[in-house]
C-alpha positions in Angstrom: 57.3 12.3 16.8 57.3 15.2 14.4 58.3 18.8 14.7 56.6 21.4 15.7 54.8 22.8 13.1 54.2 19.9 10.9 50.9 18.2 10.8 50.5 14.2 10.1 47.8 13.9 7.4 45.9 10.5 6.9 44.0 9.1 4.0 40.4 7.7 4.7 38.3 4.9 2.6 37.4 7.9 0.1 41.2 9.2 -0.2 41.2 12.3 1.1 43.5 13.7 3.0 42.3 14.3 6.8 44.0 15.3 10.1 44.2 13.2 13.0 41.3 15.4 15.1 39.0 15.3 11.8 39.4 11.6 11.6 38.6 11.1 15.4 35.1 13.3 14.4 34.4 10.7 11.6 34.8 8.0 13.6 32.8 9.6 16.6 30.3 10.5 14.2 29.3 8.5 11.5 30.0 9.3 7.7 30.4 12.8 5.8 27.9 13.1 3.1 30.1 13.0 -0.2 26.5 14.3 -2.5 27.0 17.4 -1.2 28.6 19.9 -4.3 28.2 23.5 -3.4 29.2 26.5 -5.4 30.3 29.8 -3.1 31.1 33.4 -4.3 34.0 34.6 -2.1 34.3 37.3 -0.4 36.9 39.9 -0.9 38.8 38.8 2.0 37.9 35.2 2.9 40.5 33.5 0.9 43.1 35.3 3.0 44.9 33.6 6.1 42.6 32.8 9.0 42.3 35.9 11.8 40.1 37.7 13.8 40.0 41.4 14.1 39.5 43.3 17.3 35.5 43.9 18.1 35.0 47.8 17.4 30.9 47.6 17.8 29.4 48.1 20.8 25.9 46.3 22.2 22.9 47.5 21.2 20.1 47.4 24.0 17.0 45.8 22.1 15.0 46.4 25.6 16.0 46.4 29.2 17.5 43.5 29.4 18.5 42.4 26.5 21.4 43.7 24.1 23.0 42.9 20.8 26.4 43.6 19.2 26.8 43.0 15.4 30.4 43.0 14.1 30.8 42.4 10.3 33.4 40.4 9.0 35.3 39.5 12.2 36.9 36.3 10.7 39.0 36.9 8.2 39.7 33.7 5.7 36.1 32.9 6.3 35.9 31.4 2.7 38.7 28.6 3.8 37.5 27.6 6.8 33.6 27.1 5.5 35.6 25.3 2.8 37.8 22.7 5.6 34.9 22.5 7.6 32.4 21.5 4.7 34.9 18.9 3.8 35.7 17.7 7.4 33.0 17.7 9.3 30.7 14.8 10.2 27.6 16.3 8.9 23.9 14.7 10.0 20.6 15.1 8.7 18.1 15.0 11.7 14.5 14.5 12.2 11.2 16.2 14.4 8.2 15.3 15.1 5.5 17.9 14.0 1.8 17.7 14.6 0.9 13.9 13.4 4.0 13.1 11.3 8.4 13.3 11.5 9.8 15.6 9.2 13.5 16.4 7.9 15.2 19.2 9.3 16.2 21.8 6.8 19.8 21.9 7.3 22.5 19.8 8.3 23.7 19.8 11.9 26.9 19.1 13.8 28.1 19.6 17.1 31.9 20.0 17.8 33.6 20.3 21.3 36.8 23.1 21.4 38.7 20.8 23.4 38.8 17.9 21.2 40.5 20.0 18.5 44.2 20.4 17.9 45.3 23.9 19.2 45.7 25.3 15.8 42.4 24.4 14.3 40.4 26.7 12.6 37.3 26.3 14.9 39.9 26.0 18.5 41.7 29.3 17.6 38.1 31.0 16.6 36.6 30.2 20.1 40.0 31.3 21.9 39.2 34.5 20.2 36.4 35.0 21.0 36.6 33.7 24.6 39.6 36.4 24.4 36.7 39.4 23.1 34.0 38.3 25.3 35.3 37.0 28.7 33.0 34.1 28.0 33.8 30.4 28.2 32.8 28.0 25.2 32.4 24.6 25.5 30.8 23.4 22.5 29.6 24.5 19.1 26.6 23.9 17.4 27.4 23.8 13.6 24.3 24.0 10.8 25.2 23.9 7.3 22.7 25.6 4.9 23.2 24.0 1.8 20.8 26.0 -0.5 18.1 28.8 0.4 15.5 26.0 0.9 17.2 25.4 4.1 16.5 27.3 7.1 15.6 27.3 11.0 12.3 28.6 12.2 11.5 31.0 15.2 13.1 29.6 18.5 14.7 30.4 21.9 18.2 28.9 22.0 18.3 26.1 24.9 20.5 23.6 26.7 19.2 20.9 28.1 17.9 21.1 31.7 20.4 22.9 33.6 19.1 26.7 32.0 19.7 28.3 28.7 22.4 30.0 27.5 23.5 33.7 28.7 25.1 34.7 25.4 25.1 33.3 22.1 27.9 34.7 19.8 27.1 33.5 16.0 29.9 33.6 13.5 28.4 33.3 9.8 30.8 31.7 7.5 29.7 31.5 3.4 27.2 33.2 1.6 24.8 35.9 3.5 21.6 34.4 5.3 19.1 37.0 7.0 18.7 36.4 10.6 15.6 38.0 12.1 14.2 38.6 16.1 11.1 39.5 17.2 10.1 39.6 21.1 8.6 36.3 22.3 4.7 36.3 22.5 2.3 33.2 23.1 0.2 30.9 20.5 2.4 33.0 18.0 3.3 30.9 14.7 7.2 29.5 14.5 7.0 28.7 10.9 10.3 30.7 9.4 9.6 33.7 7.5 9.8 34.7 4.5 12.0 37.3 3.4 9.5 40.1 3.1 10.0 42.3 6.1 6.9 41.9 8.6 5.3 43.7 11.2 5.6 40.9 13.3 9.6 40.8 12.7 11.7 43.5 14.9 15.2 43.6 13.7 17.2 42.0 10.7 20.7 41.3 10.0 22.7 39.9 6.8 24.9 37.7 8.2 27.8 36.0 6.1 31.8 36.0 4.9 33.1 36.3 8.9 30.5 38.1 10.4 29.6 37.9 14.1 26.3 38.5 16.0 26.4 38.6 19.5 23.1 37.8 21.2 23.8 38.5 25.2 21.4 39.5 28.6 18.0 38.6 28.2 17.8 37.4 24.1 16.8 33.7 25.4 14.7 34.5 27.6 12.5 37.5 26.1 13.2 37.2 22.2 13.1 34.4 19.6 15.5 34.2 16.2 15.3 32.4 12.8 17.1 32.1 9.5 13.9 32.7 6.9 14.2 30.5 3.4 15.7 32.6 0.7 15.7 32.5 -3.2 18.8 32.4 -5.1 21.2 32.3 -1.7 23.9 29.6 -2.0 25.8 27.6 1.1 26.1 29.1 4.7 27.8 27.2 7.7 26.9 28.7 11.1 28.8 28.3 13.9 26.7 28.9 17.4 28.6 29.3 21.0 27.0 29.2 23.8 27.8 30.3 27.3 25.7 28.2 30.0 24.4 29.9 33.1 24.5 27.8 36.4 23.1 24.9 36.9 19.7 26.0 39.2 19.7 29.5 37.1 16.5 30.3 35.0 15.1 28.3 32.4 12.4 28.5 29.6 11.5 25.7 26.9 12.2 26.1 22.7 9.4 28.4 22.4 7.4 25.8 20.8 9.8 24.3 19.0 9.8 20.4 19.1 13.0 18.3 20.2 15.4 16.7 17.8 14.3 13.5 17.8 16.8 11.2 15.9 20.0 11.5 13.5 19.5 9.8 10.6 23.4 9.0 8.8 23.7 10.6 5.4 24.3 7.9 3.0 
């Protein structure tokens, strides 16, 4: 047994120093890709001690039912936990079929339950605070490293599975600033990401990064699509995506075009 307070640290095959919940995601997971050398320019208050300041924005309708609250930076410390998690977290590159062929997804994706984490994690006491701001519950968190500005997500409706899509999506931006656009959901319209050039086509924009949280709640699934555009000259950005389920039965709508994930390919 060991006091409170202190934390048992083991080594792994590559000799870094892990604790016991990040080694229980490696071996759940498969391996962390150790090619992965990212340069970050901190922010003035991410290398302090990990925290989360009290929401001051209030929600912005973007139509009748449908609202957005944009708090920049919320986390403080951001730059040392996008630095842990980097480090910790089994990473995987994934795949999608598209037209005729399977292509890479641009980015790196992981997906990481609360629960399994020790209390004091960085990524447990983030979701307790915002569980805390929003009087939502979060079960799991879907993680996507952007290692350079060639990496990106295009136009999509967040979903879960079967049982309906997600009520509120709160997105907490850790690393350098991404843009992430919306634009109201229309048919047979293209989901190829954006470029950075503002478009009629594109409705709001944020800069999201060091801490920041975007709160996407009502209607966004249902009536609105997001994505993170490719950017020149951007370095590494982890975001962390919670998602509060509606009931099992409630409404549901598909990707908005987007094809399935359709395998995870280990990074070597």
């Amino acid at each position: 047994m060991h006091p409170p307070g202190v934390h048992t640290f083991y080594s792994g095959s590559d000799g870094v120093e892990r604790t016991p919940e990040a080694m229980a995601l490696i071996a759940r997971s498969g391996p962390i890709d150790r090619g992965l050398a990212v340069s970050l320019q901190t922010s003035l208050f991410g290398s302090t001690k990990l925290g989360c300041n009290r929401i001051r924005s209030r929600f912005e309708a973007l139509d009748a039912a449908s609202s957005v609250l944009f708090e920049p930076g919320w986390v403080q410390g951001s730059d040392r936990v996008f630095d842990r998690l980097r480090r910790e977290l089994p990473w995987k590159s994934m795949e999608r079929p598209m037209y005729d062929r399977v292509v890479a997804v641009p980015r790196l994706i992981c997906t990481v339950r609360p629960g399994d984490l020790m209390a004091d994690h960085p990524l447990a006491r983030i979701t307790r605070e915002l569980e805390t701001a929003l009087q939502q519950r979060y079960l799991s968190i879907g993680v996507n490293f952007y290692r350079t500005g060639n990496d990106s997500v295009a136009w999509h409706s967040d979903s879960i599975g079967r049982s309906g899509i997600p009520a509120t999506v709160a997105l907490v931006s850790l690393g350098s600033p991404r843009t992430l656009a919306m634009r109201p959901i229309e048919p047979n319209r293209s989901k190829t990401a954006e470029t950075t050039r503002s478009t009629a086509a594109t409705r709001r924009r944020w800069t999201l990064g060091h801490g920041d949280l975007l709160v996407m709640a009502g209607g966004c699934q249902h009536r609105w699509e997001h994505c993170v555009p490719k950017e020149r000259g951007v370095g590494p950005r982890i975001s962390l995506a919670f998602r509060s389920t509606e009931a099992v039965g409630g409404p549901h709508i598909s990707t908005a075009g987007v094809p399935p994930l359709r395998a995870s390919c280990p990074l070597r």
